[in-house]
DSSP file (Angstrom, degrees, kcal/mol; ACC not computed):
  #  RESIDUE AA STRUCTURE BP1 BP2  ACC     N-H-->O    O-->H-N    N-H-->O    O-->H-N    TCO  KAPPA ALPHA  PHI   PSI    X-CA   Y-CA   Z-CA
    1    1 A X              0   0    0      0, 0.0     2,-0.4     0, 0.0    45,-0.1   0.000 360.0 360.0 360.0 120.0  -32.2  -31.7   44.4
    2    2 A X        -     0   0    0     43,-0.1     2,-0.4    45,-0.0    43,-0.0  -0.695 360.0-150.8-108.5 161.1  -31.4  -31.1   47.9
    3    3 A X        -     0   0    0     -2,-0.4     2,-0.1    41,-0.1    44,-0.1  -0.970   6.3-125.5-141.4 137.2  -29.8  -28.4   49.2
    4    4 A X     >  -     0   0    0     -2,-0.4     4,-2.3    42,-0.1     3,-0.3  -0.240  28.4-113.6-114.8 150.6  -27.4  -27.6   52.3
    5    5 A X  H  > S+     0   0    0      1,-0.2     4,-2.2     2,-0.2     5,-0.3   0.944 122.4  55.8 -31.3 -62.3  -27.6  -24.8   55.2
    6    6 A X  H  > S+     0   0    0      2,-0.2     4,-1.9     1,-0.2    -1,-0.2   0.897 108.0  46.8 -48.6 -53.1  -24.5  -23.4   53.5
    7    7 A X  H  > S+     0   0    0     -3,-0.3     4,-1.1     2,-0.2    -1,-0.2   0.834 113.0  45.6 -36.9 -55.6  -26.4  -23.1   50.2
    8    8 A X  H >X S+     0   0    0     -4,-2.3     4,-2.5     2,-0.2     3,-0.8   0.932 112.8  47.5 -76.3 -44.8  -29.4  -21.6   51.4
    9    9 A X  H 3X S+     0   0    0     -4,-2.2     4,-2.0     2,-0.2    -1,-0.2   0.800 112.8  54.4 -56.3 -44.5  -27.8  -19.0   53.6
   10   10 A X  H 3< S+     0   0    0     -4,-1.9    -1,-0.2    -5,-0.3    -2,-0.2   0.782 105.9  52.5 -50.6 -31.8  -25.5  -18.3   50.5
   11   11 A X  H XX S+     0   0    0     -4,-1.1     4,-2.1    -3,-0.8     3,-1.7   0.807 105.8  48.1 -81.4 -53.3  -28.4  -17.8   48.6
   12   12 A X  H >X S+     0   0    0     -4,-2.5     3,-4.1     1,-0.2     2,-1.3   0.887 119.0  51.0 -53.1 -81.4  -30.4  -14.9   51.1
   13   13 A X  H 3< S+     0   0    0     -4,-2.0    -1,-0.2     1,-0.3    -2,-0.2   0.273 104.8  43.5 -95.3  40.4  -27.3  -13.4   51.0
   14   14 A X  H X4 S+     0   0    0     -3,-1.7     3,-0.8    -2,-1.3    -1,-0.3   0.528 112.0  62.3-110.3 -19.9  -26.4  -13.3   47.6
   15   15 A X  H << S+     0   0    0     -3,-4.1    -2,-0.2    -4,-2.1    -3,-0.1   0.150 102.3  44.4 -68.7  11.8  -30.2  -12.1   47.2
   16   16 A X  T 3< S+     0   0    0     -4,-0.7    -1,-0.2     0, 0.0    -2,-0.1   0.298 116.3  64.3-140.9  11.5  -29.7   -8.6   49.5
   17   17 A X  S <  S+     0   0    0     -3,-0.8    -2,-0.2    -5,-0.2    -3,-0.1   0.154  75.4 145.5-106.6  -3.8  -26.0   -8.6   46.8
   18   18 A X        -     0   0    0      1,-0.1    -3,-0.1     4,-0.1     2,-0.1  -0.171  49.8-118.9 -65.9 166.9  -27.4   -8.2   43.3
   19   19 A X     >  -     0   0    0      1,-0.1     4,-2.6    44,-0.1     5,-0.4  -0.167  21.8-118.0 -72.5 161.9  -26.2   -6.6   40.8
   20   20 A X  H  > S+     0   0    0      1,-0.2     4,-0.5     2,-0.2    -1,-0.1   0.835 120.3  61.4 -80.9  -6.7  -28.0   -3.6   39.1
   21   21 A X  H  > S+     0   0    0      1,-0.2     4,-1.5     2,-0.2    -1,-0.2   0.820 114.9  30.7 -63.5 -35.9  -28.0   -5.8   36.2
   22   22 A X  H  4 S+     0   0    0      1,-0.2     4,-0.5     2,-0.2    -2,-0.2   0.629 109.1  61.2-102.4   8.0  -30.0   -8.4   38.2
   23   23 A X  H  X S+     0   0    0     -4,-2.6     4,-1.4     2,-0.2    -1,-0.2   0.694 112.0  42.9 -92.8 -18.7  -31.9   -6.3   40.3
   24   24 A X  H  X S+     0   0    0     -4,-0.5     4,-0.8    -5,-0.4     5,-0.3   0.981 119.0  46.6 -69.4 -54.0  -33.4   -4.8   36.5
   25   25 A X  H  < S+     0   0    0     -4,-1.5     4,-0.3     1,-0.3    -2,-0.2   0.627 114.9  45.2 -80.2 -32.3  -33.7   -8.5   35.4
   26   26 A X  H >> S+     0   0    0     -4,-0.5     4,-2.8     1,-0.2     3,-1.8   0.882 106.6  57.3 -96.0 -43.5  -35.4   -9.3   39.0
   27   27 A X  H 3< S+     0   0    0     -4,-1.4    -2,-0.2     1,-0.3    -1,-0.2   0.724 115.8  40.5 -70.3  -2.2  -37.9   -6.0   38.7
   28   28 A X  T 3< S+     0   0    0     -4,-0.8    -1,-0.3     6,-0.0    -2,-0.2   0.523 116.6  49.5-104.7 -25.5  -39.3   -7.7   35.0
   29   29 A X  T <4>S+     0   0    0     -3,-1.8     5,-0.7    -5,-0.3     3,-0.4   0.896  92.0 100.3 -92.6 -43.1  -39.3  -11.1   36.2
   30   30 A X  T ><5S+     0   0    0     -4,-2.8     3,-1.9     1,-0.2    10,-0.1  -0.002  76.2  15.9 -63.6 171.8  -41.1  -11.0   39.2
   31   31 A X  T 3 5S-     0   0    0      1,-0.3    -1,-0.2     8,-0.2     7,-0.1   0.806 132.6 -59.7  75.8  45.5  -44.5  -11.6   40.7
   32   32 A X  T 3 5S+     0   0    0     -3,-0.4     4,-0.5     5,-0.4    -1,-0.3   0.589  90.2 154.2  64.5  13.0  -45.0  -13.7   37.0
   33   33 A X  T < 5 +     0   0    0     -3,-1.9     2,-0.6     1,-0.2    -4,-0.2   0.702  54.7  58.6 -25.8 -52.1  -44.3  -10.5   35.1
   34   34 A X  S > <S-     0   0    0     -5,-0.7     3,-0.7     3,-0.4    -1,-0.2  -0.761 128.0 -27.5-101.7  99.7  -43.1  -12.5   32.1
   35   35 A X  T 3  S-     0   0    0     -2,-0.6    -1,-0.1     1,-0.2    -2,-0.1  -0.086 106.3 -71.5  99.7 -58.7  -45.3  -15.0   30.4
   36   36 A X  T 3  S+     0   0    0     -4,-0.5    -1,-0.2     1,-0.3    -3,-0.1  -0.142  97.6 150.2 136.0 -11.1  -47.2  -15.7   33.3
   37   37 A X    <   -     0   0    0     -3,-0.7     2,-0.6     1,-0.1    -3,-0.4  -0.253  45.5-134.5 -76.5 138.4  -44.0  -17.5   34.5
   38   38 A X        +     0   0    0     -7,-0.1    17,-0.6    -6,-0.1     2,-0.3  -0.714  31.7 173.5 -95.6 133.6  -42.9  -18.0   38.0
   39   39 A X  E     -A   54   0A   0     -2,-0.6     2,-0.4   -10,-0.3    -8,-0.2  -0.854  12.5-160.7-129.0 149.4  -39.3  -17.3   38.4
   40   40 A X  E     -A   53   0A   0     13,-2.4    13,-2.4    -2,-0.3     3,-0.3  -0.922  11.7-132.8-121.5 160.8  -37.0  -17.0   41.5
   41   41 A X  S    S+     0   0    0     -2,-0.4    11,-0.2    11,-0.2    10,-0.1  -0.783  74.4   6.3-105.9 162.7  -33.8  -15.6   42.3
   42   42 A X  S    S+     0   0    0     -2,-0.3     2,-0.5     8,-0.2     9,-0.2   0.812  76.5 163.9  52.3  39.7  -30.9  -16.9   43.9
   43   43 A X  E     -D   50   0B   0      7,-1.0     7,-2.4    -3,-0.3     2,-0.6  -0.774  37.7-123.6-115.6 151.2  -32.0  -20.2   44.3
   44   44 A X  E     +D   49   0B   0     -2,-0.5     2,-0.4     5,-0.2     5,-0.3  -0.621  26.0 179.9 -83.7 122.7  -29.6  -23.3   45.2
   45   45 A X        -     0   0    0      3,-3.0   -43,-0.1    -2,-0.6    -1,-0.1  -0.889  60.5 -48.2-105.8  90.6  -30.0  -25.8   42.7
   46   46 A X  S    S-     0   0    0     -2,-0.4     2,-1.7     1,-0.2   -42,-0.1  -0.495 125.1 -22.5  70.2-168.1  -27.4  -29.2   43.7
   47   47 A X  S    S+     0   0    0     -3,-0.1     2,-0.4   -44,-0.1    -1,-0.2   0.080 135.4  83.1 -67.5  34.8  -24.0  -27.7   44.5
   48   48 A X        -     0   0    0     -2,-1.7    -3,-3.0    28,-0.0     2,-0.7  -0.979  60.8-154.6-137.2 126.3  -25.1  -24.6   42.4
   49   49 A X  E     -D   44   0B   0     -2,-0.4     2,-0.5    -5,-0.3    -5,-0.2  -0.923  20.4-157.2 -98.1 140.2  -27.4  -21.0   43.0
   50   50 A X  E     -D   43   0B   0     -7,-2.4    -7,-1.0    -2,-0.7    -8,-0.2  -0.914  13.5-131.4 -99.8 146.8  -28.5  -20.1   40.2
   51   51 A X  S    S+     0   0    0     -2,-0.5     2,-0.2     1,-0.2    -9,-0.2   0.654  97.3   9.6 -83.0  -5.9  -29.4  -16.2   39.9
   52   52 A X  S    S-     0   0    0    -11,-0.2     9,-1.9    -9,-0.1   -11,-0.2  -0.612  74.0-175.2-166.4 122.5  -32.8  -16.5   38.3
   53   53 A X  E     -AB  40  60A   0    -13,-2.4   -13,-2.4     7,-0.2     2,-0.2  -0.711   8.1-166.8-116.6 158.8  -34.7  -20.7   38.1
   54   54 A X  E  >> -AB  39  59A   0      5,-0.6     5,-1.0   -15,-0.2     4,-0.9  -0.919   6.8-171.6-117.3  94.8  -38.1  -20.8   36.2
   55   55 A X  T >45S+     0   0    0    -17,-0.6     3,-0.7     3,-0.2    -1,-0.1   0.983  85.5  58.9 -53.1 -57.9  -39.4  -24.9   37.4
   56   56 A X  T 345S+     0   0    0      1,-0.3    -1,-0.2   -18,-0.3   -17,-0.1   0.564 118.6  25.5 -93.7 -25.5  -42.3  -24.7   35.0
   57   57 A X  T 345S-     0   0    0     -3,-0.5    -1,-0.3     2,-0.1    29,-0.2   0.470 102.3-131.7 -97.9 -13.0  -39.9  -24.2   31.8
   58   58 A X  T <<5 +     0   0    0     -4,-0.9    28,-1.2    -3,-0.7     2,-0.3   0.984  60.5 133.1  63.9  60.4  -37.0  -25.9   33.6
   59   59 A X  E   < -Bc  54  86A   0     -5,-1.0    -5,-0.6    26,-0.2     2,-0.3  -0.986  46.4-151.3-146.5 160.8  -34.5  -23.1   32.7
   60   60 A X  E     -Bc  53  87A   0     26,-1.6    28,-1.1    -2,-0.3     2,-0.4  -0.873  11.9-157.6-121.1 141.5  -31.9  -21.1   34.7
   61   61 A X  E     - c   0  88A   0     -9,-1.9     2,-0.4    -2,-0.3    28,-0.2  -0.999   7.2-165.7-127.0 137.6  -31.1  -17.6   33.6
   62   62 A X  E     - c   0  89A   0     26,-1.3    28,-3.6    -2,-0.4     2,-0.6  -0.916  16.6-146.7-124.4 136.6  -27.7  -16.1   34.7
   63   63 A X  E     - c   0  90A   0     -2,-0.4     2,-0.2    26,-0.2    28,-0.2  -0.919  33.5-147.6 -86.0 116.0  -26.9  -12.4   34.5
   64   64 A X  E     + c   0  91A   0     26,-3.8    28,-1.8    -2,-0.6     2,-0.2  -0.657  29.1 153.8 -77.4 138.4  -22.8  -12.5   33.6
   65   65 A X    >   -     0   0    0     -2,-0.2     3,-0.9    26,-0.2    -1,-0.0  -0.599  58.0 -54.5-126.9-143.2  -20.5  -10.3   34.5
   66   66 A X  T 3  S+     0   0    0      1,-0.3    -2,-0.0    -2,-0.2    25,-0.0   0.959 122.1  58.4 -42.2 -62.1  -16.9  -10.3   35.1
   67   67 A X  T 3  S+     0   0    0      2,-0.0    -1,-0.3    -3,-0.0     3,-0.2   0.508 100.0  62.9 -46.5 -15.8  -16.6  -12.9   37.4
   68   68 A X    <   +     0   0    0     -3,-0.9     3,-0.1     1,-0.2    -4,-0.0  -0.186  53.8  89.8-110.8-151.9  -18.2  -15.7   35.2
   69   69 A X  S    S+     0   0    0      1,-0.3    -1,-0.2     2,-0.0     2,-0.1   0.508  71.2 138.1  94.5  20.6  -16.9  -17.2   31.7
   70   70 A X  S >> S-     0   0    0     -3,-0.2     3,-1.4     1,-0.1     4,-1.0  -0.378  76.9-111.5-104.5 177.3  -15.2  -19.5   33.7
   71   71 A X  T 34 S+     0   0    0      1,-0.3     4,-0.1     2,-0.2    -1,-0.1   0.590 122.0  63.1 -83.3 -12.9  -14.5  -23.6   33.5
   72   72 A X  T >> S+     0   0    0      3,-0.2     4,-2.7     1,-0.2     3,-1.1   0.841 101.8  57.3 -73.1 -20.6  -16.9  -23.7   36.8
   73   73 A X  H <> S+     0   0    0     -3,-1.4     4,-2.2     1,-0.3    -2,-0.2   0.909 105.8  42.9 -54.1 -56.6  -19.4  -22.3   34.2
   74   74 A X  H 3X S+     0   0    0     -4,-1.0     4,-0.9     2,-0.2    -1,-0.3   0.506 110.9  54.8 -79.0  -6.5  -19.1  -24.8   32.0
   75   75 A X  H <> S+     0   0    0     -3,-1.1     4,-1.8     2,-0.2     5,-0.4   0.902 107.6  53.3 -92.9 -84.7  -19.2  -27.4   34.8
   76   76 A X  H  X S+     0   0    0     -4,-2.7     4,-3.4     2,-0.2    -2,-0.2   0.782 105.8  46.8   0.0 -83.0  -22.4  -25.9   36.0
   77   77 A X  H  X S+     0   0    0     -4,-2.2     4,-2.0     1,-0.3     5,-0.4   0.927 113.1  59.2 -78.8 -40.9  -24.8  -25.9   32.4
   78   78 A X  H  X S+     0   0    0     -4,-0.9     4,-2.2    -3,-0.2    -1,-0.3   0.989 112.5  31.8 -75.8 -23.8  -23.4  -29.5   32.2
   79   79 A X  H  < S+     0   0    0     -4,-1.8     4,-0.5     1,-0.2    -2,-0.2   0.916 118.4  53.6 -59.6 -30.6  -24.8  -30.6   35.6
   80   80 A X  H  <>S+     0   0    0     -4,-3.4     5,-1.9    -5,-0.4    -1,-0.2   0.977 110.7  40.9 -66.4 -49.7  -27.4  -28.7   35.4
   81   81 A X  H ><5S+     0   0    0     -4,-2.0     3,-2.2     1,-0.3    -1,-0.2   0.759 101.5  72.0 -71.7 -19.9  -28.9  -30.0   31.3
   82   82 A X  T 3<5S+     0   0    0     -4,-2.2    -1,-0.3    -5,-0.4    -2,-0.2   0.697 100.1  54.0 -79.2  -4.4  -27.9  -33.7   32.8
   83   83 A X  T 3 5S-     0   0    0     -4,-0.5    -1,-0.3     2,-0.3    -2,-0.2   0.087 126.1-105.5-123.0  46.3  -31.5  -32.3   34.8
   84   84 A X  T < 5S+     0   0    0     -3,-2.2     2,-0.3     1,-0.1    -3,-0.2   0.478  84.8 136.7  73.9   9.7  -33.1  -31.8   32.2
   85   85 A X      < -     0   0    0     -5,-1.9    -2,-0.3    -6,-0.2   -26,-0.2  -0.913  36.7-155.1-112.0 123.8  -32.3  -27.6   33.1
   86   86 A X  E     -c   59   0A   0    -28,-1.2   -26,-1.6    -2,-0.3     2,-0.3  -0.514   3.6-151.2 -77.1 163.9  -31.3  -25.3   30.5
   87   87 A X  E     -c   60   0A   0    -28,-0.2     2,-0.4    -2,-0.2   -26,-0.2  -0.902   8.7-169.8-103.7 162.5  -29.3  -22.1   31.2
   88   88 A X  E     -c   61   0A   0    -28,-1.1   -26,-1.3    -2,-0.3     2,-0.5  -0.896  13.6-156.0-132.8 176.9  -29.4  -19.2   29.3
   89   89 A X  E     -c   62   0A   0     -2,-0.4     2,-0.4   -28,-0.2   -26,-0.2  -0.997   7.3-169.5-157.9 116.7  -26.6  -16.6   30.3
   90   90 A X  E     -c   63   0A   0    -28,-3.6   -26,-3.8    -2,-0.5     2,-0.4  -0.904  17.8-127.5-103.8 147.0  -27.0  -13.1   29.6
   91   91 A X  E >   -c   64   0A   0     -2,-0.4     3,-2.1   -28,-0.2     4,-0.4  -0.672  20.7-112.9 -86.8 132.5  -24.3  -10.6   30.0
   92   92 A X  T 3> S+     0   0    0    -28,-1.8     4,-2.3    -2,-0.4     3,-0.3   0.826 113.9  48.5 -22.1 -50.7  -24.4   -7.5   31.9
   93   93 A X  T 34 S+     0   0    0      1,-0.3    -1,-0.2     2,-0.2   -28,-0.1   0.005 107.7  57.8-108.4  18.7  -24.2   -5.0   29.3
   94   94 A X  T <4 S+     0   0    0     -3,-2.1    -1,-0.3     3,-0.1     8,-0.2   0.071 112.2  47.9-117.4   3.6  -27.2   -7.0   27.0
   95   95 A X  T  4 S+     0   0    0      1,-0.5     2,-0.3    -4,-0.4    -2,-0.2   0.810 103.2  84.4-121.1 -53.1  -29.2   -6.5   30.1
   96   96 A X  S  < S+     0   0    0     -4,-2.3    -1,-0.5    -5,-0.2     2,-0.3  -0.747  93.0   8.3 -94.5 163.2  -28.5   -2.7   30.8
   97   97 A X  S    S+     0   0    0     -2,-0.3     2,-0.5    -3,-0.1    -3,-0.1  -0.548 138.9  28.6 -52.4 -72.4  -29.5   -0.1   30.1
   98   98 A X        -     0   0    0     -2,-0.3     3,-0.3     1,-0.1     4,-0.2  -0.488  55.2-171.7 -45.2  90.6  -32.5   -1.8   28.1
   99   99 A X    >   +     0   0    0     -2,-0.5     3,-2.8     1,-0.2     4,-0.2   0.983  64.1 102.9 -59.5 -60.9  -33.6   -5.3   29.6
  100  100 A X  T 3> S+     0   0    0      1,-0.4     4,-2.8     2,-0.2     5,-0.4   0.287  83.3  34.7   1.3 -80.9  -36.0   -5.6   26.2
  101  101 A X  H 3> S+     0   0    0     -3,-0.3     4,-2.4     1,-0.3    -1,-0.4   0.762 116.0  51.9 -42.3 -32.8  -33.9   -7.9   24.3
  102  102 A X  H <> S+     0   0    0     -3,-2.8     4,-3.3    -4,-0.2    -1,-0.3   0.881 109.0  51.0-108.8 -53.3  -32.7   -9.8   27.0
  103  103 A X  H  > S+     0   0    0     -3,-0.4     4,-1.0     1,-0.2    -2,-0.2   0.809 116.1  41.9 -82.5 -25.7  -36.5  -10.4   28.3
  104  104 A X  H  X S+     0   0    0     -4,-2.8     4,-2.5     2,-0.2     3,-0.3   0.884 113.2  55.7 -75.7 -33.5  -37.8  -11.7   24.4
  105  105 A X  H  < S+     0   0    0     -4,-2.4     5,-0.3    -5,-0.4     4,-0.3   0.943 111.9  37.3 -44.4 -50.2  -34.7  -13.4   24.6
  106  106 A X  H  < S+     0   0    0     -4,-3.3    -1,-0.2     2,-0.2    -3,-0.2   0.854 117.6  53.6 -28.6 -60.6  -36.0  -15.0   28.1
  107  107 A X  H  X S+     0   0    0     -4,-1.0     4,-0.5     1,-0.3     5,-0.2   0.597 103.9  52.4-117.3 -26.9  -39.4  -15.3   26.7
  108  108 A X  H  X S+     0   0    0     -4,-2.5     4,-0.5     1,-0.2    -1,-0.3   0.618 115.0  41.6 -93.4   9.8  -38.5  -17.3   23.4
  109  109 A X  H  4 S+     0   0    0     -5,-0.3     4,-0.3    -4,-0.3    -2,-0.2   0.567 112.9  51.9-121.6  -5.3  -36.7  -19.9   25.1
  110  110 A X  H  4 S+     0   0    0     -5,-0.3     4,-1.1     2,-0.1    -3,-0.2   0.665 107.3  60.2 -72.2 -32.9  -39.2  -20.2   28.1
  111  111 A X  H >< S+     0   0    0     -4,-0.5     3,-1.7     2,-0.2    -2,-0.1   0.970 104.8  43.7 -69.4 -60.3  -41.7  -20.6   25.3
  112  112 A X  T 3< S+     0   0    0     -4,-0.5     2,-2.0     1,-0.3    -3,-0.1   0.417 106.3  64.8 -71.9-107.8  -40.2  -23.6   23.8
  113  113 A X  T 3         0   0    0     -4,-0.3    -1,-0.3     1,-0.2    -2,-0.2   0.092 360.0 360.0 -10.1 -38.2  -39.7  -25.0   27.0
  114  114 A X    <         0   0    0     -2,-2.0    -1,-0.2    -3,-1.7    -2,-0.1   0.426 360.0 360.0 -60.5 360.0  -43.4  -25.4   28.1
Protein backbone atom coordinates (compact mmCIF):
# COMPACT_ATOMS: atom_id res chain seq x y z
CA UNK A 1 0.00 0.00 0.00
CA UNK A 2 1.76 3.07 -0.86
CA UNK A 3 1.48 6.01 0.74
CA UNK A 4 1.79 9.92 -0.13
CA UNK A 5 4.01 12.94 1.44
CA UNK A 6 0.60 14.29 2.52
CA UNK A 7 -0.24 11.03 4.38
CA UNK A 8 2.86 10.59 6.16
CA UNK A 9 3.20 14.14 7.35
CA UNK A 10 -0.50 13.82 8.41
CA UNK A 11 0.37 11.00 10.24
CA UNK A 12 3.61 12.56 12.57
CA UNK A 13 1.28 15.06 13.09
CA UNK A 14 -1.66 13.32 14.13
CA UNK A 15 0.95 11.32 16.30
CA UNK A 16 2.23 14.59 18.58
CA UNK A 17 -2.35 15.09 18.56
CA UNK A 18 -3.63 12.03 20.43
CA UNK A 19 -6.21 11.76 22.40
CA UNK A 20 -5.83 10.75 26.09
CA UNK A 21 -7.88 7.88 25.04
CA UNK A 22 -5.09 6.85 22.57
CA UNK A 23 -2.23 8.02 24.29
CA UNK A 24 -3.55 5.19 27.32
CA UNK A 25 -4.22 2.76 24.32
CA UNK A 26 -0.61 3.78 22.94
CA UNK A 27 1.17 3.40 26.68
CA UNK A 28 -0.28 -0.62 26.63
CA UNK A 29 0.43 -1.30 23.20
CA UNK A 30 3.72 -0.28 22.81
CA UNK A 31 7.24 -1.65 22.64
CA UNK A 32 5.14 -5.28 22.04
CA UNK A 33 3.45 -4.85 25.37
CA UNK A 34 0.45 -6.93 24.28
CA UNK A 35 0.96 -10.44 23.17
CA UNK A 36 4.31 -9.97 22.02
CA UNK A 37 2.64 -7.96 19.14
CA UNK A 38 4.10 -5.11 17.28
CA UNK A 39 1.74 -2.34 16.89
CA UNK A 40 2.10 1.26 15.46
CA UNK A 41 0.25 4.32 15.73
CA UNK A 42 -0.82 6.62 13.22
CA UNK A 43 0.12 4.87 10.39
CA UNK A 44 -1.13 5.59 6.69
CA UNK A 45 -2.61 2.66 5.32
CA UNK A 46 -3.97 3.50 1.27
CA UNK A 47 -5.91 6.72 1.41
CA UNK A 48 -6.44 5.96 5.24
CA UNK A 49 -4.20 6.52 8.92
CA UNK A 50 -5.25 4.29 10.97
CA UNK A 51 -4.65 5.18 14.81
CA UNK A 52 -3.11 1.88 15.93
CA UNK A 53 -2.01 -1.14 12.65
CA UNK A 54 -0.72 -4.59 14.11
CA UNK A 55 0.97 -6.28 10.29
CA UNK A 56 1.51 -9.61 12.04
CA UNK A 57 -2.40 -10.00 12.94
CA UNK A 58 -3.41 -7.80 10.00
CA UNK A 59 -5.78 -5.66 12.22
CA UNK A 60 -6.35 -1.87 12.65
CA UNK A 61 -7.56 -0.66 16.01
CA UNK A 62 -9.37 2.77 16.13
CA UNK A 63 -10.03 4.68 19.38
CA UNK A 64 -13.62 6.50 18.51
CA UNK A 65 -14.67 9.45 19.60
CA UNK A 66 -16.98 12.07 18.44
CA UNK A 67 -15.73 12.72 15.24
CA UNK A 68 -16.12 9.13 13.89
CA UNK A 69 -19.39 6.92 13.36
CA UNK A 70 -19.46 8.37 10.10
CA UNK A 71 -20.22 6.93 6.35
CA UNK A 72 -16.28 7.65 5.79
CA UNK A 73 -16.08 4.96 8.57
CA UNK A 74 -17.75 2.63 6.92
CA UNK A 75 -15.96 3.33 3.69
CA UNK A 76 -12.75 2.81 5.41
CA UNK A 77 -13.33 -1.07 7.20
CA UNK A 78 -14.60 -1.85 3.71
CA UNK A 79 -11.34 -0.96 1.93
CA UNK A 80 -9.46 -1.90 4.44
CA UNK A 81 -11.12 -6.10 4.94
CA UNK A 82 -11.00 -5.97 0.85
CA UNK A 83 -6.84 -6.26 2.40
CA UNK A 84 -7.47 -8.83 4.10
CA UNK A 85 -7.30 -5.99 7.42
CA UNK A 86 -9.77 -6.06 10.12
CA UNK A 87 -10.68 -3.04 12.29
CA UNK A 88 -11.79 -3.15 15.52
CA UNK A 89 -13.11 0.31 16.82
CA UNK A 90 -13.15 1.03 20.36
CA UNK A 91 -14.90 4.04 21.80
CA UNK A 92 -13.49 6.48 23.99
CA UNK A 93 -15.31 5.92 27.06
CA UNK A 94 -14.61 1.76 26.84
CA UNK A 95 -11.09 2.78 26.81
CA UNK A 96 -10.99 5.32 29.78
CA UNK A 97 -10.70 5.26 32.65
CA UNK A 98 -9.82 1.38 32.59
CA UNK A 99 -8.05 0.24 29.13
CA UNK A 100 -8.53 -3.59 30.63
CA UNK A 101 -11.40 -4.59 28.61
CA UNK A 102 -10.58 -2.88 25.71
CA UNK A 103 -6.91 -4.55 25.75
CA UNK A 104 -8.56 -8.50 26.19
CA UNK A 105 -10.83 -7.13 23.75
CA UNK A 106 -7.58 -6.31 21.43
CA UNK A 107 -5.95 -9.46 22.49
CA UNK A 108 -8.88 -11.97 21.58
CA UNK A 109 -9.19 -10.77 18.19
CA UNK A 110 -5.32 -10.48 17.58
CA UNK A 111 -5.27 -14.02 18.78
CA UNK A 112 -7.49 -15.34 16.11
CA UNK A 113 -5.78 -13.50 13.73
CA UNK A 114 -2.33 -15.22 13.96
Amino acid sequence: MRQTDLSTSRARQMRQDMTPAERLLWYHLRNRRLLGLKFRRQTPLGPFIADFYCAEARLVVEADGGGHGTPRDGWRDAWLGQQGIATLRLWNNDILPDPGPALTRIAEVARARI
